[in-house]
C-alpha positions, 0 to 999 in steps of 0.5 A: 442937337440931335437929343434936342430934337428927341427931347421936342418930339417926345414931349410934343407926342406926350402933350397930344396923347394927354390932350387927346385923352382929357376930350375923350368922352369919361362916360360910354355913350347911352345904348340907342336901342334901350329906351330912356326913363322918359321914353319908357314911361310915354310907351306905357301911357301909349300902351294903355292907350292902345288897350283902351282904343282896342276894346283890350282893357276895361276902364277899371283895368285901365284904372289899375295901370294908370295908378301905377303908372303915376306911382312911377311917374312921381317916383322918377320926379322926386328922384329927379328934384332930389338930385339936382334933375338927373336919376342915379345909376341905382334909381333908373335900375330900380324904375326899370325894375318898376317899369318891367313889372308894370309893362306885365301888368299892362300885358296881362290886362291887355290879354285876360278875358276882360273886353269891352267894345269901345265907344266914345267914353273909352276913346277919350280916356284913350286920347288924354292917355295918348296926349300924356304920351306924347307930352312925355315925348316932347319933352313938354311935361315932366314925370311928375306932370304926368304923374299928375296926369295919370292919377286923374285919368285912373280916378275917372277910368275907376268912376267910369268901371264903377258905373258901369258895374252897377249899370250891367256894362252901360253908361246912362245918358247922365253919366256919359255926361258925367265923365265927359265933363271930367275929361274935359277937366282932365284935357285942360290939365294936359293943356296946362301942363304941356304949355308951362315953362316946366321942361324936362 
């Protein structure tokens, strides 16, 4: 009787061990304190944001982050379509390599000697980079929306540089307009990508 009532509690604490062992978690949990392939693309676009609200990057600058930013951004979509909406443990390596070069880059221009004042022109571009940040946060547009997103704002940021170059650091009243009017392109674009059935 005895070696029965052995045999029952052995197997007993062998079918709790291997219970316990299949519910524990097979992959360690993310580290909270490194930002995601999603968070860390919205503080770049918050980042240029801040540098164009700061008077801290030129619209040309601006420009420059921005394609690259897009670059990142369509680089994590395709990632992403190509399996099946999740990135590999060698593709986020590669991104964050990306991304660490592109935060450097936004440092540098941040910090040159290049500086405008700002006025309503930059605001804007500031507003839409912002409003892409924080798409990208919420979850209501994907990398590659925003990819979307970025390449527009650096072909108008580009246009407005250009303009300004050739107009000794001003816009005339036309081309003022002129931007405006791409901005509000652009503002519909993000609306439209916010408010799709596209979720990350």
């Amino acid at each position: 009787m005895n070696r029965s009532i052995l045999l029952v509690a052995a197997a007993s604490t062998l079918l709790a061990c291997s219970a316990f062992a299949q519910s524990a978690p097979q992959n360690p949990p993310a580290d909270p304190s490194k930002p995601t392939v999603t968070e860390r693309e919205a503080n770049q676009d918050q980042r240029i944001a801040n540098g164009l609200r700061s008077g801290e990057m030129t619209s040309g600058e601006a420009a420059r982050a921005e394609r690259t930013q897009s670059a990142i951004d369509q680089q994590v979509h395709n990632d992403r379509v190509a399996n099946g909406g999740k990135l590999t443990g060698q593709e986020r390596q590669q991104v964050n390599s990306e991304q660490n070069a592109a935060s450097h880059q936004i440092y540098n221009e941040k910090h040159n000697a290049a500086t405008v004042t700002p006025n309503e022109v930059d605001n804007r571009e500031a507003n839409q980079q912002q409003r892409t940040a924080n798409g990208l946060r919420s979850g209501q547009m994907t990398s590659g929306e925003a990819a979307r997103t970025n390449a527009n704002q650096a072909r108008v940021a580009q246009q407005v540089h250009n303009e300004r170059v050739a107009n000794g650091g001003a816009l005339t009243p036309q081309q003022k307009r002129q931007a405006n009017q791409e901005e509000n392109k652009n503002s519909r674009q993000i609306y439209r990508e916010k408010h799709n059935a596209a979720k990350r």
